[in-house]
C-alpha positions as a Markdown table, in Angstrom:
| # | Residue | x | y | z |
|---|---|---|---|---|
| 1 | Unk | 51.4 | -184.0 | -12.8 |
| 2 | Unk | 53.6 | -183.8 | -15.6 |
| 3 | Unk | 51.8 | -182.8 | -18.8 |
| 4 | Unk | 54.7 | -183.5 | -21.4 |
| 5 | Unk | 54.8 | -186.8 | -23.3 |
| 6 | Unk | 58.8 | -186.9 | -23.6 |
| 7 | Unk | 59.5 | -185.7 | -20.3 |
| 8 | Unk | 57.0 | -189.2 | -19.0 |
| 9 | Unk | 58.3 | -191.1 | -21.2 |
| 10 | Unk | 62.1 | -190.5 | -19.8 |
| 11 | Unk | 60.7 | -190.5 | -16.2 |
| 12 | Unk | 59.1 | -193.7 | -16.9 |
| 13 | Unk | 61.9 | -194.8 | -18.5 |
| 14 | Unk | 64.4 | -193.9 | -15.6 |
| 15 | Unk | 61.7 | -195.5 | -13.7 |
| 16 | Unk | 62.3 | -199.2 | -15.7 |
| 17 | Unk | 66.0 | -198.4 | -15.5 |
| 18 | Unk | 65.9 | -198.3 | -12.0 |
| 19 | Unk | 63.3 | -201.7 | -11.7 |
| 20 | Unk | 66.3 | -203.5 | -13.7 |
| 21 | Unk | 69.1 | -202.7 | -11.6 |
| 22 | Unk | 66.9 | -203.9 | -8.4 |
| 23 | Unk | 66.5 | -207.3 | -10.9 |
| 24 | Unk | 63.1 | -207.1 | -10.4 |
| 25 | Unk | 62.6 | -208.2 | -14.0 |
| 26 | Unk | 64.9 | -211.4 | -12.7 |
| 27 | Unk | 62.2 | -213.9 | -15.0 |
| 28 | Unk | 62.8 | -211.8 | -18.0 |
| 29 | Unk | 64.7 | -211.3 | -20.8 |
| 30 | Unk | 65.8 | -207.8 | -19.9 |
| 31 | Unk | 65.5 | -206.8 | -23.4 |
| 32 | Unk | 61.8 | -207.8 | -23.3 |
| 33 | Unk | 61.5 | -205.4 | -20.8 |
| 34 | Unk | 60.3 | -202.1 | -21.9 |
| 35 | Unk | 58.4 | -199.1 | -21.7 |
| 36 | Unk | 56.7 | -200.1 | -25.1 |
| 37 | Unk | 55.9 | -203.6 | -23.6 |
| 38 | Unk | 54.4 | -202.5 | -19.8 |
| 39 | Unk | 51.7 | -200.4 | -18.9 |
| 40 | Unk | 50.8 | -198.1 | -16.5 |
| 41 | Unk | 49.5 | -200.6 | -13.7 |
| 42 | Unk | 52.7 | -202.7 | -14.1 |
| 43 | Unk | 54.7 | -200.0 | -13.9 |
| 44 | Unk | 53.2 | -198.4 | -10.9 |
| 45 | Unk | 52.9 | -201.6 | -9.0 |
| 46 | Unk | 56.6 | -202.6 | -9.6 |
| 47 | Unk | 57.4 | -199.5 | -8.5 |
| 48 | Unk | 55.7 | -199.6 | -5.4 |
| 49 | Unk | 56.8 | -203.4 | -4.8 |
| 50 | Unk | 60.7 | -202.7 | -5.4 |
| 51 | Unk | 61.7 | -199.3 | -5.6 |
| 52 | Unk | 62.2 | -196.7 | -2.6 |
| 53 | Unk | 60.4 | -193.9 | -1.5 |
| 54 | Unk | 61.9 | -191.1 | -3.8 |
| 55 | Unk | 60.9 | -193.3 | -6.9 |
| 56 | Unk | 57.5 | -193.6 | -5.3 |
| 57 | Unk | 57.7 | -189.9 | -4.8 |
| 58 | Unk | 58.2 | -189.8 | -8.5 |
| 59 | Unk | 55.0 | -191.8 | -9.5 |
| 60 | Unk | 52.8 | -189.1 | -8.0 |
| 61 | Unk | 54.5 | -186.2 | -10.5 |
| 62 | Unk | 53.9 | -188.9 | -13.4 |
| 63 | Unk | 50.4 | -190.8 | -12.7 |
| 64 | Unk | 47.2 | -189.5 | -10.7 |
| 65 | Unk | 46.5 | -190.3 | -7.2 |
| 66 | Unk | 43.4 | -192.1 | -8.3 |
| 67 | Unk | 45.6 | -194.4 | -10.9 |
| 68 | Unk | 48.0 | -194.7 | -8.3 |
| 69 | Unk | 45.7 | -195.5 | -5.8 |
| 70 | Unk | 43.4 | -198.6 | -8.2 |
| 71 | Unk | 46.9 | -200.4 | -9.3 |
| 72 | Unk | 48.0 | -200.5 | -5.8 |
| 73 | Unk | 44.5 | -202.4 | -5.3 |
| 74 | Unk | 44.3 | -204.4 | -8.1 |
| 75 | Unk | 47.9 | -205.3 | -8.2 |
| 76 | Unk | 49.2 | -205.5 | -5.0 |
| 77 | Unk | 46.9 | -205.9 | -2.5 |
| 78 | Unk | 45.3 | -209.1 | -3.7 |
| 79 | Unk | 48.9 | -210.7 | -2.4 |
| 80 | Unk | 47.7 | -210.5 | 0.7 |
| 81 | Unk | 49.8 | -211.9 | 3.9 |
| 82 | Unk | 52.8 | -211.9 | 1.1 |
| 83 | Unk | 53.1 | -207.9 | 1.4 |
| 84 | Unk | 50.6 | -207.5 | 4.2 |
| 85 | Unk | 54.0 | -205.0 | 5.8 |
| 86 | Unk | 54.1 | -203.3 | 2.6 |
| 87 | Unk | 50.4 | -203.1 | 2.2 |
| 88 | Unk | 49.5 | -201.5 | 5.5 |
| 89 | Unk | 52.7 | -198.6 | 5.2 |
| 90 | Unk | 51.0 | -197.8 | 1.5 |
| 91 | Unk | 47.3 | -197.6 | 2.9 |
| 92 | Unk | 48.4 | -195.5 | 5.8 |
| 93 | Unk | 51.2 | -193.1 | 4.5 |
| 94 | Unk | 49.9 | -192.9 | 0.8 |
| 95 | Unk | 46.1 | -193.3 | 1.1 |
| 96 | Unk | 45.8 | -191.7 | 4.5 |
| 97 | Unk | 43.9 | -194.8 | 6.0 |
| 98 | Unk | 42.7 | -194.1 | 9.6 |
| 99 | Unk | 42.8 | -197.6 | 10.2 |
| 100 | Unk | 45.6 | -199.3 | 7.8 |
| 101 | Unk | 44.2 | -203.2 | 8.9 |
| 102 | Unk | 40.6 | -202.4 | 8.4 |
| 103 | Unk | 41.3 | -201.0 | 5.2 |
| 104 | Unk | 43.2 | -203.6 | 3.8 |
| 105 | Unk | 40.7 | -206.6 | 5.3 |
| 106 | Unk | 38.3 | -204.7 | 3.7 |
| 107 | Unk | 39.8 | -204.2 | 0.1 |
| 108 | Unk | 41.0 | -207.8 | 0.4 |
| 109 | Unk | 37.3 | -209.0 | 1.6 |
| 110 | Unk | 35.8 | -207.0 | -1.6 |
| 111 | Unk | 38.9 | -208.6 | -3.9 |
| 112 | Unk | 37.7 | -212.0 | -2.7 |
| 113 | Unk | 34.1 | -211.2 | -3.2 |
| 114 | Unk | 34.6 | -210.0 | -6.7 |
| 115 | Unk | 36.5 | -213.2 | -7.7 |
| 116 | Unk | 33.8 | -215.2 | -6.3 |
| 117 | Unk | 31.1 | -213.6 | -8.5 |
| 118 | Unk | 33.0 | -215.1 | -11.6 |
């Protein structure tokens, strides 16, 4: 992981730059759109949502596995059927998932619990 706050800050950066040109900000006012105004989760599930793999590549030099690893749970797998594909490629390629479908029924299952609870 990169230690250097100016050297994240322009990957991130390149990172936003890149989100932009895919237009997936298309809801946005581009200008609103900035490293000051998105966190970390944001950034790592847009990433993962519209980007390719060398940008995801990227978010592993910038962010832990284990950051990495709770936004893509919090973020994108509660979408469910919507980026089931996507979901299953991430828990098997990424998180090394034996059994990608298990996995995500199971993360989905605890999701589901956890809103239940409120």
């Amino acid at each position: 992981m990169i230690k250097d706050k100016n050297l994240l800050n322009e990957k991130k950066q390149r990172l936003i730059d890149q989100l932009k040109k895919e237009h997936a900000f298309w809801s946005y006012s581009l200008e609103s759109v900035s490293l000051e105004h998105m966190n970390d989760d944001q950034l790592i599930a847009y990433t993962m949502r519209y980007l390719d793999l060398a940008e995801i590549k990227d978010l592993f030099s910038i962010f832990s596995y284990g950051k990495i690893k709770r936004a893509w749970k919090n973020l994108l797998v509660p979408e469910g059927e919507y980026l089931y594909t996507l979901n299953r490629f991430f828990a098997w390629y990424y998180f090394k998932a034996k059994n990608p479908d298990a996995y995500l029924k199971s993360l989905q299952t605890r999701h589901l619990n956890s809103l239940l609870q409120l």
